[in-house]
N, C-alpha and C positions, 0 to 999 in steps of 0.2 A: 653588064648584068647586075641587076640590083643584090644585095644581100639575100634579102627574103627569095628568090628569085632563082637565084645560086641556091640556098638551101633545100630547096623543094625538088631542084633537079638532082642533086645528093642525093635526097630522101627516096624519089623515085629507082634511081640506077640504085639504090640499098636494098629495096623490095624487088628490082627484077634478078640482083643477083643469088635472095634468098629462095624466091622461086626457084630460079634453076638449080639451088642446091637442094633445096627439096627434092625437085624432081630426079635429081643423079643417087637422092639416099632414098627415093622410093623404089628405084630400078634396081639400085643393090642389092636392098632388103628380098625384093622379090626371087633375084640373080641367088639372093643366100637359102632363101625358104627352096625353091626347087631343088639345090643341090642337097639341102639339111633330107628333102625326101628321097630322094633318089639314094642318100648313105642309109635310112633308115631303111627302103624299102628294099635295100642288098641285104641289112642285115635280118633283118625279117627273115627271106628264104634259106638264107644258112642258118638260121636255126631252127626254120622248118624241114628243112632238109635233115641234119643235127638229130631232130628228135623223131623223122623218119627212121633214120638210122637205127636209135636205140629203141623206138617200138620193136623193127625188124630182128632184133638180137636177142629184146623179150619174147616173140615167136620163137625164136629159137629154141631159147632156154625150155619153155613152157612144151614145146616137143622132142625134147631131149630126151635121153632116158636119166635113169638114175647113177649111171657111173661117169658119163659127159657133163651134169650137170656144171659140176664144181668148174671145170676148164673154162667154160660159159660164163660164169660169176663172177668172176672178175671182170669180164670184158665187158659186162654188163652195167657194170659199179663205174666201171671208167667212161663211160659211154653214157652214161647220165651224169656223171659230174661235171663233165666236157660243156653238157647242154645247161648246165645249171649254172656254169662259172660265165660261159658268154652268154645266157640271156642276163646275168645279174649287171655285166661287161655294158651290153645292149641297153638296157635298163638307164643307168647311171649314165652313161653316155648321152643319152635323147631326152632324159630329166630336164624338166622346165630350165632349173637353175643350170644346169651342166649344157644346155643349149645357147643361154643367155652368153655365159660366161664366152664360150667358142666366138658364137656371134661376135661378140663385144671383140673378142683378139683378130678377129678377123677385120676389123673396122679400121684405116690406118691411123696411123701416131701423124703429130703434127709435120713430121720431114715427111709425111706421105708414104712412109712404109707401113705394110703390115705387121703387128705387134703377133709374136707368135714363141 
């Protein structure tokens, strides 16, 4: 096989191996976006659920009388800060940059381990 001849055959097996590596970081990417939804979309209902809760305790309160009230007030106070602390939790988590970052450790290191 001539030089040039040999090179070009290189050059081809270098583009079909980059293809296929494309196509294994496209299937990943994908493999990573459904599960990235499926964590969101769990944490989504627990804290729909969360601020079902603390509506349900402000009904209460708001039917209390005026000597229950205060027993209710605190529970109330905890019960929103609960929903405020994990959607801020939720928030930061699923943040552009704070998904980038996940992704990227989830991507493996050169010995083929996941960096984590």
């Amino acid at each position: 096989m001539k030089p040039k001849e040999y090179y070009e055959e290189m050059l081809k097996a270098q583009q079909h191996e980059l293809a296929a590596q494309l196509a294994r970081l496209r299937a990943k990417r994908w493999e990573i976006q459904k599960e990235a939804e499926r964590e969101f979309d769990e944490q989504v209902n627990r804290l729909r659920k969360m601020g079902e809760e603390a509506d349900n305790r402000t009904k209460a309160l708001m039917e209390a009388g005026q000597e229950s009230w205060r027993d209710l007030e605190e529970n109330i106070s905890t019960a929103y800060e609960s929903v405020v602390s994990a959607t801020e939790r939720a928030l930061e988590r699923f943040s552009d940059a704070a998904l980038s970052k996940e992704h990227a450790s989830a991507q493996p290191d050169k010995a083929g381990k996941k960096r984590r």
